[in-house]
C-alpha positions as CSV (number, residue, x, y, z in Angstrom):
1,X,-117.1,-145.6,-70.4
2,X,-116.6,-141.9,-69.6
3,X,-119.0,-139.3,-70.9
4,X,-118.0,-136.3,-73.2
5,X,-118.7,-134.1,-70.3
6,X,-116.0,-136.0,-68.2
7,X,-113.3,-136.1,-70.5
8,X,-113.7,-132.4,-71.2
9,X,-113.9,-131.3,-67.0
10,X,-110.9,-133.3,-67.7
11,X,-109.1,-131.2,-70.2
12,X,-110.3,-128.3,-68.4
13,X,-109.0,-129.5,-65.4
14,X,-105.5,-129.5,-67.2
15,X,-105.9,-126.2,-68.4
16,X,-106.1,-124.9,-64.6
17,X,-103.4,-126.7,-63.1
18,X,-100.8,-125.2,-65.9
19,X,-102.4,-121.8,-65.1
20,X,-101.5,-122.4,-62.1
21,X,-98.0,-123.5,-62.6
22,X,-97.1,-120.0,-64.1
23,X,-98.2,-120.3,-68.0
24,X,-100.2,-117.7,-69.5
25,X,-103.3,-119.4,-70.8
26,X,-106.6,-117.8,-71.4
27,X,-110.2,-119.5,-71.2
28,X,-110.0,-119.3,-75.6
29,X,-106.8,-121.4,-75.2
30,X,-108.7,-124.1,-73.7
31,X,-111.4,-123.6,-75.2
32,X,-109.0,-124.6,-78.3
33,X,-107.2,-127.3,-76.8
34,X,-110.8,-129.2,-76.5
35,X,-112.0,-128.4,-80.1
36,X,-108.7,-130.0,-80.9
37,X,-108.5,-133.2,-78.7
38,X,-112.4,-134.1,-80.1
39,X,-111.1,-134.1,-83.2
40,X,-108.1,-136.8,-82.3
41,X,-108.7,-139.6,-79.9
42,X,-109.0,-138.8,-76.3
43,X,-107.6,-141.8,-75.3
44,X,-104.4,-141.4,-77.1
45,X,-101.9,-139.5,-74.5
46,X,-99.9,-138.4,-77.2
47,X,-102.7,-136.8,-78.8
48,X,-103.7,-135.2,-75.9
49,X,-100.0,-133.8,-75.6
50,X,-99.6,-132.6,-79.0
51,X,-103.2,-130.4,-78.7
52,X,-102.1,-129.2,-75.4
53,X,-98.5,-128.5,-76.6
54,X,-100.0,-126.4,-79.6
55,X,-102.3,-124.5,-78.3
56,X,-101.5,-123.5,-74.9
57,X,-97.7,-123.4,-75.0
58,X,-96.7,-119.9,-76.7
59,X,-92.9,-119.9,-75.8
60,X,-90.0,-122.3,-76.4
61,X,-89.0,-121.9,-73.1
62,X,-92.3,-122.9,-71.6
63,X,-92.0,-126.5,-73.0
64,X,-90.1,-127.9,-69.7
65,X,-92.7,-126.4,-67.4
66,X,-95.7,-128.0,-69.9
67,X,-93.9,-131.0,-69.6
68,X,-93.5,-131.1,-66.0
69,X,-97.5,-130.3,-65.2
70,X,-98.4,-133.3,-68.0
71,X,-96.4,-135.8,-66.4
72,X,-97.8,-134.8,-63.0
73,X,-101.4,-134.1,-64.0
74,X,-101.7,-137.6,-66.4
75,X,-99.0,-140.3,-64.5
76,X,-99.0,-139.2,-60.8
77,X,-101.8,-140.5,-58.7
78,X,-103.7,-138.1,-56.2
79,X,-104.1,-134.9,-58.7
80,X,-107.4,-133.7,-59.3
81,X,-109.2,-135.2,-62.3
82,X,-111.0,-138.1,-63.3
83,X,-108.6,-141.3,-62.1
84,X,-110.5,-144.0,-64.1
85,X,-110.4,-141.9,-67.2
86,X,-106.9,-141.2,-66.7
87,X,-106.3,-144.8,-66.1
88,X,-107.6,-145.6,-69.7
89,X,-106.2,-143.3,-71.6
90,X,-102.4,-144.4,-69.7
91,X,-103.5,-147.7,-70.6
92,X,-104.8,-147.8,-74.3
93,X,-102.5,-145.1,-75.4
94,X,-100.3,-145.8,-78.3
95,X,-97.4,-148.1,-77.7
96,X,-95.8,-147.8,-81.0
97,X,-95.5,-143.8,-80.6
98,X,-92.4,-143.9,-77.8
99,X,-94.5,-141.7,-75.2
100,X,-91.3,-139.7,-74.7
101,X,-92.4,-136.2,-74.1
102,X,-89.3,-134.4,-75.4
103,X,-87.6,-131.7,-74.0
104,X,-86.2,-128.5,-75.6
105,X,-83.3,-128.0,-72.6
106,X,-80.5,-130.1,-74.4
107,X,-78.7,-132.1,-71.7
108,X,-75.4,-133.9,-71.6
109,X,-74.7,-136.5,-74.1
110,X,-76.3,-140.0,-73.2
111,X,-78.6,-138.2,-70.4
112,X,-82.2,-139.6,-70.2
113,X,-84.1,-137.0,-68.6
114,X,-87.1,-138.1,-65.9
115,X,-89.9,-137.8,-68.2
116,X,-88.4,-139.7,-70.9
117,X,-87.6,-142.1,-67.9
118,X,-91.1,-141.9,-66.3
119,X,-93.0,-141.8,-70.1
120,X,-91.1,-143.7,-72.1
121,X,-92.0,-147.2,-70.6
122,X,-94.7,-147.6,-72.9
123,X,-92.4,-147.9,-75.7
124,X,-90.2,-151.0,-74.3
125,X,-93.5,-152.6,-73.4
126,X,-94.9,-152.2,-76.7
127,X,-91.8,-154.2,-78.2
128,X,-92.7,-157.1,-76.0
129,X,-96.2,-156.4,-77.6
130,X,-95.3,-156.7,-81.1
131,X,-93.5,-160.0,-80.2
132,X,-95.9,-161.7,-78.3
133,X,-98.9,-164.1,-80.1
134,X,-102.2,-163.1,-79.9
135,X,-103.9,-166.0,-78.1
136,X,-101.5,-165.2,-75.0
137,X,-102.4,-161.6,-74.4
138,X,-104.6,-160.4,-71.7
139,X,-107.7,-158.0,-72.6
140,X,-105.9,-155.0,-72.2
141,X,-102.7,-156.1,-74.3
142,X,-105.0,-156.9,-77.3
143,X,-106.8,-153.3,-76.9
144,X,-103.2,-152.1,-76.8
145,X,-102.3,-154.2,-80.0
146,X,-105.2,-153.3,-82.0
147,X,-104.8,-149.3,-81.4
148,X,-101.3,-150.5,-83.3
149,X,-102.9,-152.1,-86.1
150,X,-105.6,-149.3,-86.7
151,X,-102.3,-147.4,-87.7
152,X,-100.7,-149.6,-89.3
153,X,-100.2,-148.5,-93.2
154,X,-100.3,-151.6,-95.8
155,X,-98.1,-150.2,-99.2
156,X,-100.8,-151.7,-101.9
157,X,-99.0,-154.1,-104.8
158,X,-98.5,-152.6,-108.1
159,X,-98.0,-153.8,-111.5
160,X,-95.9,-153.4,-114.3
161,X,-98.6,-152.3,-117.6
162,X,-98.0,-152.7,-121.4
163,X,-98.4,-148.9,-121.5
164,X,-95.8,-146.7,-121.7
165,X,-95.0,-143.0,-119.9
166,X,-92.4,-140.5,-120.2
167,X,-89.3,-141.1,-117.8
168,X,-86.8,-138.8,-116.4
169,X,-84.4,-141.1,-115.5
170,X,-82.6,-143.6,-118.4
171,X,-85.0,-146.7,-119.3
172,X,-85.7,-147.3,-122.8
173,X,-85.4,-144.6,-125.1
174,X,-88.6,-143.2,-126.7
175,X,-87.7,-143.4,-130.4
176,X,-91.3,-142.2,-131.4
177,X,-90.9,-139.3,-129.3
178,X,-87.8,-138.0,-130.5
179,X,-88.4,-138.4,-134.0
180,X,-91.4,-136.5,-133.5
181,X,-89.8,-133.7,-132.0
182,X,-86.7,-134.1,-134.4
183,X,-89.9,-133.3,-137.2
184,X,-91.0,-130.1,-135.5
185,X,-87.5,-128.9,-135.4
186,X,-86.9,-129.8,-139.2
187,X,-85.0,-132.5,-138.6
188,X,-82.1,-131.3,-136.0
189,X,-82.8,-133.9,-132.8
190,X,-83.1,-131.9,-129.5
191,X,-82.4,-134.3,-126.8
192,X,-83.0,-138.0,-125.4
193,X,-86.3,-138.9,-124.6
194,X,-86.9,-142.3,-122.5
195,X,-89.9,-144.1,-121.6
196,X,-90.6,-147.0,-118.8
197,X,-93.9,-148.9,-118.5
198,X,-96.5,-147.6,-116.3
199,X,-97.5,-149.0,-112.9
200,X,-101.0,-149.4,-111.8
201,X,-102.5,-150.4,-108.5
202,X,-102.3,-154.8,-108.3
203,X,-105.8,-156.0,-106.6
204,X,-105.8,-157.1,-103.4
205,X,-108.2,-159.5,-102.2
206,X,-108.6,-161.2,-98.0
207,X,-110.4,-164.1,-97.2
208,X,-111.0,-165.0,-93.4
209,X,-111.9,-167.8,-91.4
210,X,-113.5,-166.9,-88.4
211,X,-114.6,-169.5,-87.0
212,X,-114.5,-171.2,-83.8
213,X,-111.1,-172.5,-84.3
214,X,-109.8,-169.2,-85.2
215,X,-111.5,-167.1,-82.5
216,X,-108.1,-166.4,-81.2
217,X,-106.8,-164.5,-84.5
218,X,-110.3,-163.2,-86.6
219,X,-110.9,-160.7,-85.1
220,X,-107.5,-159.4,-85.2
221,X,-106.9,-160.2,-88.4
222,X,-109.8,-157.9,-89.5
223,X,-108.0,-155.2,-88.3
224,X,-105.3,-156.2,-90.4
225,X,-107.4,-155.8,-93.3
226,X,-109.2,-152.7,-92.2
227,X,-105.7,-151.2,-92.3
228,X,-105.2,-152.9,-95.6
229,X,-108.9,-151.4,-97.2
230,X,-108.1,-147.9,-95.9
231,X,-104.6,-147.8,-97.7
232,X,-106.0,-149.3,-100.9
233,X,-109.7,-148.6,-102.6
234,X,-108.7,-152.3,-104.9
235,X,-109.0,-154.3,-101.7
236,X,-112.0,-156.7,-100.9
237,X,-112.3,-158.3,-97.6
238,X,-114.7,-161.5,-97.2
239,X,-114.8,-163.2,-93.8
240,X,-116.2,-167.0,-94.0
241,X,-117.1,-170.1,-91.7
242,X,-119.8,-171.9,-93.2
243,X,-120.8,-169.9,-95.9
244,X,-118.8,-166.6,-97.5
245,X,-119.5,-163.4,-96.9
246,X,-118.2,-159.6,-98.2
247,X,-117.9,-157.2,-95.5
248,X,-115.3,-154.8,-98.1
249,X,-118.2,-151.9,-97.6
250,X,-118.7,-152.5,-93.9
251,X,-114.9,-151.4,-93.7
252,X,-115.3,-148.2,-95.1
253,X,-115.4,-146.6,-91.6
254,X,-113.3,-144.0,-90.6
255,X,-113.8,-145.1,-86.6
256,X,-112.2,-148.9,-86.9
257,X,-114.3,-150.1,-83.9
258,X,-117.7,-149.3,-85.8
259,X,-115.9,-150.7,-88.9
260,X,-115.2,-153.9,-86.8
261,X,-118.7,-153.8,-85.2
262,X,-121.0,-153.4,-88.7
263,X,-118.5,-156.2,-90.3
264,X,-119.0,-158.5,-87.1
265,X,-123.1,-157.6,-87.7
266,X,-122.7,-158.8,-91.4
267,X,-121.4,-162.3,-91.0
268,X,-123.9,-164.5,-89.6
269,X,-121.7,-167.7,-88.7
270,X,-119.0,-166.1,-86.6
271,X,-117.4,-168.4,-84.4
272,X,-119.0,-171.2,-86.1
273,X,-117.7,-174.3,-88.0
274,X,-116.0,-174.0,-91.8
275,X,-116.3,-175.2,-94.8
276,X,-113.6,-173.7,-96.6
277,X,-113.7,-175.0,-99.8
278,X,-117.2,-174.4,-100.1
279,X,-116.8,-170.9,-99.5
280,X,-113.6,-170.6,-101.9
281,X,-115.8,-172.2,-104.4
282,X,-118.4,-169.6,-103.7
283,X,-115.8,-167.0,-104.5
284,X,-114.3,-168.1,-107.6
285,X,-117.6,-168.9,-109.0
286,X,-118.4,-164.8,-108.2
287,X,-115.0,-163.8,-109.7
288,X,-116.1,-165.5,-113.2
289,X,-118.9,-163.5,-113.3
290,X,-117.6,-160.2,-112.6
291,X,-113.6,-160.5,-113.1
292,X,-113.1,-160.1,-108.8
293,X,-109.9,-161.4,-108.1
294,X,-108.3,-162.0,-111.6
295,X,-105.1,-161.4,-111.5
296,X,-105.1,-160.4,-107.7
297,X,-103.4,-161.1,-105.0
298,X,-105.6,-163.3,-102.7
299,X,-104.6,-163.9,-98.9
300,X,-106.6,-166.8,-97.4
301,X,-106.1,-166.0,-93.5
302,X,-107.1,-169.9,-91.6
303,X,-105.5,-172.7,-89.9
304,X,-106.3,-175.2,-92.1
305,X,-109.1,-177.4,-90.1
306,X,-111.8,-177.8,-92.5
307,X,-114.8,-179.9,-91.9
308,X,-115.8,-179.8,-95.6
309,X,-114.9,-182.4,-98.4
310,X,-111.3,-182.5,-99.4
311,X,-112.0,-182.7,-103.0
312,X,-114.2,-179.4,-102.9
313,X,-110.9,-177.7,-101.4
314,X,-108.8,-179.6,-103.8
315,X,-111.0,-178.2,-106.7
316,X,-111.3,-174.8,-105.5
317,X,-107.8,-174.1,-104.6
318,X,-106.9,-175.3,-108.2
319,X,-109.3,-172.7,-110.3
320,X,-108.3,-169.8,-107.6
321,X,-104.9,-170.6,-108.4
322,X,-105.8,-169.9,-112.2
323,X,-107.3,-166.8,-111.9
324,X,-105.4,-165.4,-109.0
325,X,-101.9,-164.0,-109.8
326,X,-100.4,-165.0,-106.1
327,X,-102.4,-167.0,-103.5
328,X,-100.9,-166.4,-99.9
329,X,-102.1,-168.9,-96.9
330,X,-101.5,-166.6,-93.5
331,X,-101.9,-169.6,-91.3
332,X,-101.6,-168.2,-87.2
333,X,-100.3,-171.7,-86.1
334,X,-97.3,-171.6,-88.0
335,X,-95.4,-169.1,-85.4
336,X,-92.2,-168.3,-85.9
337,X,-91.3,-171.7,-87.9
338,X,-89.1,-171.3,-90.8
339,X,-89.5,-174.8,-92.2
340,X,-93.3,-175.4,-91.8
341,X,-94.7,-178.7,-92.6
342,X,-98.8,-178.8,-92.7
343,X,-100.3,-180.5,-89.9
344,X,-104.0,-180.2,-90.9
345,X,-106.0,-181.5,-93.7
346,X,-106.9,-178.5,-95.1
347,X,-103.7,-177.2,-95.6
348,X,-102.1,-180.6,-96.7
349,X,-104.9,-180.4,-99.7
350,X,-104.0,-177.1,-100.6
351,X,-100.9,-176.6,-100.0
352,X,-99.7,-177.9,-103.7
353,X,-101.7,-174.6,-105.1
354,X,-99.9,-172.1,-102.0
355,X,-97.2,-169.6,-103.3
356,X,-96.3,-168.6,-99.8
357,X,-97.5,-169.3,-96.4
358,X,-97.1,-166.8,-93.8
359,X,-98.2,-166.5,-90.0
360,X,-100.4,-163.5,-88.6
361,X,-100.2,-165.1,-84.4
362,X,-98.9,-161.9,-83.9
363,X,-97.9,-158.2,-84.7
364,X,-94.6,-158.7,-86.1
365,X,-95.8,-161.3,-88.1
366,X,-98.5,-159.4,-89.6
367,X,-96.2,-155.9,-90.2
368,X,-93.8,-158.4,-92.2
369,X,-96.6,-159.6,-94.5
370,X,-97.8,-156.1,-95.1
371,X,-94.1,-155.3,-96.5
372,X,-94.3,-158.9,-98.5
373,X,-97.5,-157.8,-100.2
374,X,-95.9,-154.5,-101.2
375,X,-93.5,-156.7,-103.4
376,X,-95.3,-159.5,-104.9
377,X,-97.5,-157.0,-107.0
């Protein structure tokens, strides 16, 4: 892990080798550039190009030079500066922003220029990413993956209300409204007023296995619902094996990995067995008592494999189906089928109370459920 003082001999180190190219930059420019990289992530390359790129490059026409030194200085082995650093941050940078540094000199049509060549790898490696399950990836690909998932935005459900608001655009016309303008102009009607029913925010409510059995996925799909809390304040996250257990305020990190770390801290039987209708029971039994979860949209993320009682699944899948408005199964081992059939006990029981059964084995999967839950509200 590289210290503070490293990565900023680093920056520095930057700094010189463009004065050194030719570009005017002063000791307050980069002094600037590292007060702005702390306050993005070091390890993201494109972060690191965009702080440069503002404030040491005064000039349009000193863009292609800037260029030039940051492909040299950050891709080309042998240039002064710390290699393992540079390593991680080439590494762990940001597949789904295409590390195309673009350049101002416009060139023929259809012509790739050679740092779009030499940068731009990243982004036709990140594709094979999104594709690929997450029990297959290496270390390093699921470092790469989760950067992804930090950023990825989940739209929060809404719901149509009783109450009504003033609309611009033709709905229902607001009869009550224009008669009581038509009475403070004594009686001559003005214009058309309409009306539509008002939207609020639908709650959104995760429940993850993480157990031994889903050690492949659990972790991951916490990140998912880090994503998913950050988007929406109506979001609750409980993680469960044995026993249930809220981790929604452990979450509310702005750094994911301490998010991911204080939430890992909170549940005790991680990587241990389930009992998933014990702990489903558990939850309904709190959402009598305080209204969590009615009319929400509750996504159960397991595979299924249950060493509990049937019935006590049966029997908690039926009252969460009451009070829930959808209940969604994200079951990893369903892949890519379209026709899945459950294999497991624990999905055969519940399966008569599933509205919809997704898979989260991998990226893709998990960016088309976050567009799914923005329309089921």
């Amino acid at each position: 892990m590289s210290s503070p003082d490293d990565v900023e001999a680093l920056l520095v180190d930057f700094g010189h080798a463009l004065r050194d190219a030719g570009l005017p930059i002063g000791t307050d420019d980069v002094l600037t550039f590292c007060a702005g990289v702390a306050e993005l992530d070091v390890t993201d390359l494109m972060d690191v190009y965009w702080a440069g790129r503002a404030s040491l490059v005064r000039r349009r026409d000193h863009v292609p030079l800037y260029n030039e030194v940051f492909q040299r200085f950050f891709f080309d082995n042998g240039v002064a500066g710390s290699e393992e650093l540079k390593k991680t941050m080439r590494s762990s940078s940001n597949a789904s922003a295409t590390l195309e540094i673009p350049n101002t000199e416009e060139g023929l049509p259809g012509e790739v220029s050679p740092d779009e060549v030499k940068l731009g790898y990243v982004a036709s490696v990140s594709e094979v990413y999104r594709y690929k399950a997450f029990a297959d990836c290496t270390d390093d690909e699921i470092r790469q993956l989760r950067r992804l998932m930090s950023r990825m935005r989940v739209t929060p459900p809404k719901r149509r209300t009783h109450r009504m608001e003033r609309s611009r655009k033709v709905a229902t016309v607001d009869m009550r409204r224009m008669v009581r303008e038509a009475m403070r102009a004594l009686g001559e009607p003005r214009e058309l007023t309409f009306k539509r029913r008002k939207e609020k925010l639908r709650p959104l409510v995760l429940i993850l296995d993480v157990s031994g059995s889903m050690a492949d996925y659990s972790r991951n799909l916490l990140q998912f619902a880090y994503s998913a809390r950050r988007a929406n304040a109506k979001v609750d996250v409980f993680c469960f094996g044995t026993r249930l257990t809220r981790v929604t305020r452990s979450l509310d990190r702005r750094n994911p990995d301490e998010a991911m770390r204080i939430a890992g801290e909170a549940v005790l039987d991680w990587d241990g067995g389930t009992r998933i209708g014990d702990s489903l029971r558990e939850f309904t039994r709190e959402a009598r008592r305080s209204r969590l979860g009615r009319g929400a949209i509750v996504v159960i993320c397991s595979d299924g494999l249950d060493r509990g009682e049937p019935q006590a699944l049966a029997e908690s899948m039926e009252s969460l189906s009451r009070i829930a408005h959808r209940v969604i199964w994200v079951n990893p081992h369903k892949g890519d089928v379209v026709e899945y059939v459950p294999a497991t006990l624990g999905m055969i029981v519940a399966d008569p109370f599933i509205d919809e059964v997704h898979s989260g084995h991998n990226l893709a999967s998990l960016e088309r459920l976050a567009d799914r839950l923005a329309k089921v509200g």
